[in-house]
C-alpha positions as a Markdown table, in Angstrom:
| # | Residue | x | y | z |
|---|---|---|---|---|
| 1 | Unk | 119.2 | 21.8 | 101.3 |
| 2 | Unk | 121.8 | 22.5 | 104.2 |
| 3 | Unk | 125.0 | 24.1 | 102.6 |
| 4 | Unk | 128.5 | 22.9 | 104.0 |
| 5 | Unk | 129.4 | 25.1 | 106.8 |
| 6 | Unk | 125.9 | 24.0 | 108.0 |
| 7 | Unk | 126.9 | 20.4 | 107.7 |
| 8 | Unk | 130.2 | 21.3 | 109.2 |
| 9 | Unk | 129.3 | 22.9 | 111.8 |
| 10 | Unk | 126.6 | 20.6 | 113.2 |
| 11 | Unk | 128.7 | 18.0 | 112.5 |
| 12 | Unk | 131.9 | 19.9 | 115.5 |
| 13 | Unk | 128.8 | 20.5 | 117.3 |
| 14 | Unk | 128.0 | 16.8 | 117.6 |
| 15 | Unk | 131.7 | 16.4 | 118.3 |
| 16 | Unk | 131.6 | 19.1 | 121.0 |
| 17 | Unk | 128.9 | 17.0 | 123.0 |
| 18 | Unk | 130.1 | 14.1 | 123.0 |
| 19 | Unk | 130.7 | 12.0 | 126.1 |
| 20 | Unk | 133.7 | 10.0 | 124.9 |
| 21 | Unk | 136.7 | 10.9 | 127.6 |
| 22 | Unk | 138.8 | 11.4 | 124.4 |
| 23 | Unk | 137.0 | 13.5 | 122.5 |
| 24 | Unk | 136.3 | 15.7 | 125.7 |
| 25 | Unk | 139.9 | 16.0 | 126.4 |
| 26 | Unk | 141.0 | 16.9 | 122.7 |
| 27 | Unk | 138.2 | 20.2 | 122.7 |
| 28 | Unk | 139.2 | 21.1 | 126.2 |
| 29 | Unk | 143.1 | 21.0 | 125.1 |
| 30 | Unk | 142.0 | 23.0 | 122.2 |
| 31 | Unk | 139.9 | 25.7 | 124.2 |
| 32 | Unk | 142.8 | 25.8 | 126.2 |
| 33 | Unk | 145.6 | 26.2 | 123.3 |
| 34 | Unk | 143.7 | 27.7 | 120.6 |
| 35 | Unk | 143.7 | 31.3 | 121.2 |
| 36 | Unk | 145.2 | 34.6 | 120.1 |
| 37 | Unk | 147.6 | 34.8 | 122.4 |
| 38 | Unk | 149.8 | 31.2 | 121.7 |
| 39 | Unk | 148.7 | 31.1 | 117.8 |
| 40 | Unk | 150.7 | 34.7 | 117.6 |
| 41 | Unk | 152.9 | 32.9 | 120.3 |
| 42 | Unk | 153.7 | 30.1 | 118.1 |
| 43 | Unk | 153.8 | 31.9 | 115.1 |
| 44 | Unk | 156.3 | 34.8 | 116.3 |
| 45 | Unk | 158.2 | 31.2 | 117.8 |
| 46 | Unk | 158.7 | 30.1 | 114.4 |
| 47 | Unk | 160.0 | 33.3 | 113.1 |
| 48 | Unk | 162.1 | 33.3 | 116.0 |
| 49 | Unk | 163.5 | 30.3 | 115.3 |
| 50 | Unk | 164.2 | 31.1 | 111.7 |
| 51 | Unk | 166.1 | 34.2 | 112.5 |
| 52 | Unk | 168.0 | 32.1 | 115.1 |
| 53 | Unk | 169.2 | 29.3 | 112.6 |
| 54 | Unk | 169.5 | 31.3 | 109.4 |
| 55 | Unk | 172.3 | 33.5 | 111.8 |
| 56 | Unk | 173.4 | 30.5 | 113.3 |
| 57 | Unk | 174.2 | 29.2 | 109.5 |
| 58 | Unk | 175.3 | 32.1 | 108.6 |
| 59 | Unk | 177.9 | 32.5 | 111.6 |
| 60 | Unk | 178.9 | 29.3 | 111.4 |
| 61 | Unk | 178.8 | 27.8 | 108.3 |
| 62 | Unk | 179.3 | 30.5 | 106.1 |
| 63 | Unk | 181.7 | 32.8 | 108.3 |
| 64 | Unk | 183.3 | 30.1 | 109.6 |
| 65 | Unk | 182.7 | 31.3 | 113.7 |
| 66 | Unk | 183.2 | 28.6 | 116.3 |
| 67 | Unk | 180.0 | 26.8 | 117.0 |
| 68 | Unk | 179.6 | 27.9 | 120.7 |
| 69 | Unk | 180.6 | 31.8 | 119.8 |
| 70 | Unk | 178.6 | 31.4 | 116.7 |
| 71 | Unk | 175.6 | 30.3 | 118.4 |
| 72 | Unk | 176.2 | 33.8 | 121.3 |
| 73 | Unk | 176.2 | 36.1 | 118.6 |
| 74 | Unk | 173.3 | 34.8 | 117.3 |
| 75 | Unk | 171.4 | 34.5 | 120.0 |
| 76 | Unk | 172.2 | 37.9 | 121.1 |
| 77 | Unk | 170.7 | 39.4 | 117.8 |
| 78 | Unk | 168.1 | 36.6 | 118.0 |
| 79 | Unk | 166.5 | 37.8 | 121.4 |
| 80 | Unk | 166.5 | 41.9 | 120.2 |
| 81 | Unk | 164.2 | 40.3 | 117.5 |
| 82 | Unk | 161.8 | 38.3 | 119.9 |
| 83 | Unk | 162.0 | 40.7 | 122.4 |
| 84 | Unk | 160.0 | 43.3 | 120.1 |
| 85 | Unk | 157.7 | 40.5 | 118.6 |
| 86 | Unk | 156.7 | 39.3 | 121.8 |
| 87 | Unk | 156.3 | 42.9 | 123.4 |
| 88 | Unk | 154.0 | 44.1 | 120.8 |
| 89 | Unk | 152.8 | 41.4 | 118.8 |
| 90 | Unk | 151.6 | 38.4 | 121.0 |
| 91 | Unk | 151.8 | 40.0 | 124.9 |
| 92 | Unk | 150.2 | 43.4 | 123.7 |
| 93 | Unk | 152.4 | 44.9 | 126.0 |
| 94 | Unk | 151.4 | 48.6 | 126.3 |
| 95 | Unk | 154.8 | 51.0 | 126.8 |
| 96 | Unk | 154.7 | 52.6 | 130.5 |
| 97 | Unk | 157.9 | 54.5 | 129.9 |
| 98 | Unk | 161.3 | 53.3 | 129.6 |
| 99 | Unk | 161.9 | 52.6 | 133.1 |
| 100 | Unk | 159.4 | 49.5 | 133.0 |
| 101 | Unk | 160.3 | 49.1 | 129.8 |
| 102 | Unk | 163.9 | 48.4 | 130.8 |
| 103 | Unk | 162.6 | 46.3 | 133.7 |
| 104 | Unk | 161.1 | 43.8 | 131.2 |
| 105 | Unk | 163.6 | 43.5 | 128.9 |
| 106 | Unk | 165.9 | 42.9 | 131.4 |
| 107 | Unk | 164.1 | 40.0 | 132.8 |
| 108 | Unk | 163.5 | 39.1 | 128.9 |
| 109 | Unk | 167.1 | 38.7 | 128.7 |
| 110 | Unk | 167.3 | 37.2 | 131.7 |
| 111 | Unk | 164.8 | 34.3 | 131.1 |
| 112 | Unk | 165.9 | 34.0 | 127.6 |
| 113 | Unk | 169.8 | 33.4 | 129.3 |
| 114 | Unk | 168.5 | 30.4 | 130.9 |
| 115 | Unk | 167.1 | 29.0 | 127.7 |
| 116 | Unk | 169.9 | 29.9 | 126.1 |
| 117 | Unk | 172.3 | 28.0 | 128.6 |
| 118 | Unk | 169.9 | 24.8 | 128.0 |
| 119 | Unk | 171.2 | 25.4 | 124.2 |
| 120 | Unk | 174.5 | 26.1 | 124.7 |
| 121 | Unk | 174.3 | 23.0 | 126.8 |
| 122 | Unk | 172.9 | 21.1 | 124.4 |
| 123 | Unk | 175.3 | 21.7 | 121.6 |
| 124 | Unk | 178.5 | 21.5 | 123.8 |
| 125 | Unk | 177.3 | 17.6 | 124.7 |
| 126 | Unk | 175.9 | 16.7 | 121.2 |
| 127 | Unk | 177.8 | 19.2 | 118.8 |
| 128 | Unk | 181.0 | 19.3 | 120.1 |
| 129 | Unk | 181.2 | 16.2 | 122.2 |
| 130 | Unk | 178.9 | 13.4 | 120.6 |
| 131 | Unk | 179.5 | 15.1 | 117.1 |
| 132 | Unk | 175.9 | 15.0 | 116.3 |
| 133 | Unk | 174.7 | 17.6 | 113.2 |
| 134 | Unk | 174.6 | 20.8 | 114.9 |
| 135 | Unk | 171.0 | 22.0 | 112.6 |
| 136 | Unk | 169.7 | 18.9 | 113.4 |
| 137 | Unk | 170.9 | 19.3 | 117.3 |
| 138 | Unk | 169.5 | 23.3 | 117.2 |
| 139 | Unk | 165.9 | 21.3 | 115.9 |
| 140 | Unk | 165.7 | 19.3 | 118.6 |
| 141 | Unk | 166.5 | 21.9 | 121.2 |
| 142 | Unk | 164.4 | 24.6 | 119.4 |
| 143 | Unk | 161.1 | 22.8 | 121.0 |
| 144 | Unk | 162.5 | 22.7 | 124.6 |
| 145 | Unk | 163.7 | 26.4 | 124.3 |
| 146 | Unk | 160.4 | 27.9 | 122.6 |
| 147 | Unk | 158.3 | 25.7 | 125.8 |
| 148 | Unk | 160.5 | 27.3 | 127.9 |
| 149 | Unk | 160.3 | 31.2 | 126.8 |
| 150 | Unk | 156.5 | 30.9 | 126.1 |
| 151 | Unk | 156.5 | 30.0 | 130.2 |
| 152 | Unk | 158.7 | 32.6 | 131.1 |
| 153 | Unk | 157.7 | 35.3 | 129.3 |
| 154 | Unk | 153.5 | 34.7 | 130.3 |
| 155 | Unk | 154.9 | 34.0 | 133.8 |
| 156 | Unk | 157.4 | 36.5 | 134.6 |
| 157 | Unk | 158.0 | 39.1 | 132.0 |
| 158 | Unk | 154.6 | 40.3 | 130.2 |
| 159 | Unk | 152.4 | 39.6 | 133.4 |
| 160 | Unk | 148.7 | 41.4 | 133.1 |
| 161 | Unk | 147.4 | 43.4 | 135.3 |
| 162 | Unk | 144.9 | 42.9 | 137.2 |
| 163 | Unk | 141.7 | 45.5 | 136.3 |
């Protein structure tokens, strides 16, 4: 008698080879998405993003900050956080010495600026204009922004090396 990982497995294999254009895009998306590098990605993005809101509430809502100042402090303290996750954690970024260490967090910072000026952006139109809820306003932007620094960071901060 096959066991269940058998089963299972010849079962994804089936799967695998099948010639339906669906099915072949779904397993090429997920050869493509599935790997170390954007599972730690998304993971660190979540904690990110946790550290990002539960300063942002804390700023604003308990502090009582303005929204838009609220949201700089945060972010500043927010990026220190990512910077060090990313570096270490999901980029394997080896330390050369602190002069190209300094040249990567700078452009860190400065790729994380532009995401955060989509933010700001988005909470001066929908937050303070449109007085939408400004959690609900730093969910919706939170997808953009985490797109956007996965790009920049794999594009123009933690670039490999070719061996």
């Amino acid at each position: 008698m096959e066991d269940k990982n058998e089963k299972n497995e010849k079962k994804q294999s089936a799967l695998r080879t099948s010639n339906h254009p669906l099915v072949k895009l779904f397993f090429k998306l997920w050869d493509i998405f599935m790997t170390r590098e954007v599972i730690t990605y998304l993971i660190s993005g979540v904690l990110t993003t946790l550290v990002n809101w539960v300063l942002y509430w804390l700023f604003v809502e308990k502090i009582g900050m303005e929204e838009l100042s609220g949201n700089a402090l945060d972010w500043v303290l927010t990026v220190a956080f990512a910077y060090v996750v990313n570096a270490f954690w999901v980029f394997d970024s080896k330390f050369t010495g602190w002069q190209a260490e300094g040249r990567k967090i700078f452009k860190f910072y400065a790729a994380r600026f532009l995401t955060f000026l989509v933010e700001e952006g988005g909470i001066l139109i929908f937050v303070k204009q449109l007085k939408w809820n400004g959690l609900i306003v730093k969910a919706a932007l939170a997808v953009i922004v985490i797109i956007l620094n996965y790009v920049f960071s794999k594009l123009f901060v933690f670039l490999k090396k070719s061996e």
